[in-house]
C-alpha positions as CSV (number, residue, x, y, z in Angstrom):
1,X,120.7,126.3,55.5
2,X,123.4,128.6,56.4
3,X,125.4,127.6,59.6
4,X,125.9,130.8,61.7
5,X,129.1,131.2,64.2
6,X,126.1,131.2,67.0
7,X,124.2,128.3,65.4
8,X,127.3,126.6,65.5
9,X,128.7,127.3,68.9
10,X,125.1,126.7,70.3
11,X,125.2,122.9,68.5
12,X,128.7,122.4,70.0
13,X,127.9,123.3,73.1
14,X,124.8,121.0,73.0
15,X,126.6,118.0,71.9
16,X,129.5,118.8,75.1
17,X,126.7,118.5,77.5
18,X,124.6,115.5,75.9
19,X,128.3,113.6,75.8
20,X,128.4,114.6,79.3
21,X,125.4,113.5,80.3
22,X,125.9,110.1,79.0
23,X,128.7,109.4,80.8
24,X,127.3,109.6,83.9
25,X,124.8,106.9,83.2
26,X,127.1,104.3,82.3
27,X,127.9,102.5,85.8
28,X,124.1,102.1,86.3
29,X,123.3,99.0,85.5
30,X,121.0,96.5,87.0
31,X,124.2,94.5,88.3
32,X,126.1,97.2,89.8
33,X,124.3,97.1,93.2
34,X,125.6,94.8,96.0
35,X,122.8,92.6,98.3
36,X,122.7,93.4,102.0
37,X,122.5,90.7,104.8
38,X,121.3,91.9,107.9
39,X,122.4,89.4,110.8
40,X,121.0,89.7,114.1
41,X,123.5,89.9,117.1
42,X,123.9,86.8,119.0
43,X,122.1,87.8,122.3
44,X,119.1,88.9,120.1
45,X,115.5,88.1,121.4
46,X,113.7,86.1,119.6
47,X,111.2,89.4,118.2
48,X,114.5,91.0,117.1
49,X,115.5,87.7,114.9
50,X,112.4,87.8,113.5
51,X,112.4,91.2,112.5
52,X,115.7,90.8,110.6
53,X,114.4,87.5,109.1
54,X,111.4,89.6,107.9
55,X,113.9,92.7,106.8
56,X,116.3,90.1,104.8
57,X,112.5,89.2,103.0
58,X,112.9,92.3,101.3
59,X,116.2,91.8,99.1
60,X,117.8,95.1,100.3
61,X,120.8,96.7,98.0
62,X,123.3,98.9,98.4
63,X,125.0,101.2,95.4
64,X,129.0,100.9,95.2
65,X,128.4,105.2,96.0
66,X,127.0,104.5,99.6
67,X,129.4,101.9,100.2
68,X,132.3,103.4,101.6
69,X,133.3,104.8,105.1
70,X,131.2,106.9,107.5
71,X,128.4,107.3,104.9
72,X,128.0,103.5,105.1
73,X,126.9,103.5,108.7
74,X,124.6,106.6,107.9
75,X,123.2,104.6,105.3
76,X,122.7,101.6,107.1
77,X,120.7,103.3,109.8
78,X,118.1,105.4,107.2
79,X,117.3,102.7,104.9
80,X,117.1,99.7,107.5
81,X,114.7,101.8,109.5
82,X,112.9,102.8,106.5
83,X,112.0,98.9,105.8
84,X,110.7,98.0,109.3
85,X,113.2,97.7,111.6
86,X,113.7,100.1,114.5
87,X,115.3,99.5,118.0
88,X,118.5,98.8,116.6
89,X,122.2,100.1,116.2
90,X,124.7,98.9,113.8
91,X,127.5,96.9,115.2
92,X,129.2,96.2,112.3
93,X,129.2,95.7,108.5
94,X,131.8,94.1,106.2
95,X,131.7,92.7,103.0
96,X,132.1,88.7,102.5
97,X,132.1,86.4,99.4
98,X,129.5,83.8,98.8
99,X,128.3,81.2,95.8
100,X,125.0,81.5,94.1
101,X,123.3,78.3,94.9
102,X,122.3,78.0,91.0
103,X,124.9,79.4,89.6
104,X,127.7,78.5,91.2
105,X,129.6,81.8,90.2
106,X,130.9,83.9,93.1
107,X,129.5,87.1,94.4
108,X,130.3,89.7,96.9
109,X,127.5,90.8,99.5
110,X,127.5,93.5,102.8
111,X,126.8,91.4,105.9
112,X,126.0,93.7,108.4
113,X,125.5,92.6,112.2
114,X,122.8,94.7,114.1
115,X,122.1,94.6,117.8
116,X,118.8,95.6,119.9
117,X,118.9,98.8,122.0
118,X,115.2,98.4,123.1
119,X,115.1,97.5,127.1
C-alpha cells in the first residue's frame, strides 16, 4: 500500500483527536464522585425531616465539576428538587470528613443544611 501525503496527514490527524479524546475520560471513574448529606434545619417540621430522611434514601452525588462556587448552590437547588424535595432553600453546604463504618478509611462528603420556605 502506498502511503499518500493526504493518507498520511488524514491518519495523523485521527490519532491527535482519538489521543484527545481519551484524555478527557480519565478523571471518570466510579470513585471520583463525592456523597451528598442533606440535613434538615433545626426548626424543621416534622414533614420537612422526613422528606430529607427520604431524599438522603437516595445516595445522592455530586461530580468534583459541580462542586465549586456559585454553581454549587445552582446545583444544589435542580438536583435536590429533581429527587422529591421542594419547599426548600439552601442555607448552607460545606464539605466535612467522616469514617466508613466498615472500612474505617476516611472520606470526604458535602453536608448541606436546607431550610423550609413553605408557610
Amino acid at each position: 500500500m502506498i502511503l499518500s501525503r493526504r493518507s498520511f496527514l488524514k491518519m495523523a490527524g485521527l490519532t491527535v483527536v482519538a489521543a484527545a479524546g481519551a484524555s478527557m475520560f480519565t478523571g471518570c471513574g466510579a470513585f471520583s464522585t463525592t456523597p451528598i448529606k442533606v440535613v434538615a434545619a433545626k426548626d424543621s417540621t416534622k414533614e420537612f425531616q422526613a422528606a430529607v430522611a427520604e431524599l438522603n434514601k437516595k445516595k445522592l452525588v455530586v461530580w468534583p465539576a459541580d462542586a465549586n462556587g456559585a454553581y454549587l448552590n445552582s446545583f444544589l437547588m435542580t438536583n435536590l428538587t429533581a429527587n422529591g424535595l421542594s419547599g426548600f432553600a439552601v442555607e448552607k453546604a460545606e464539605y466535612k470528613t467522616a469514617k466508613d463504618a466498615e472500612t474505617g478509611k476516611e472520606y470526604k462528603y458535602l453536608e448541606v443544611t436546607v431550610k423550609s420556605t413553605a408557610k
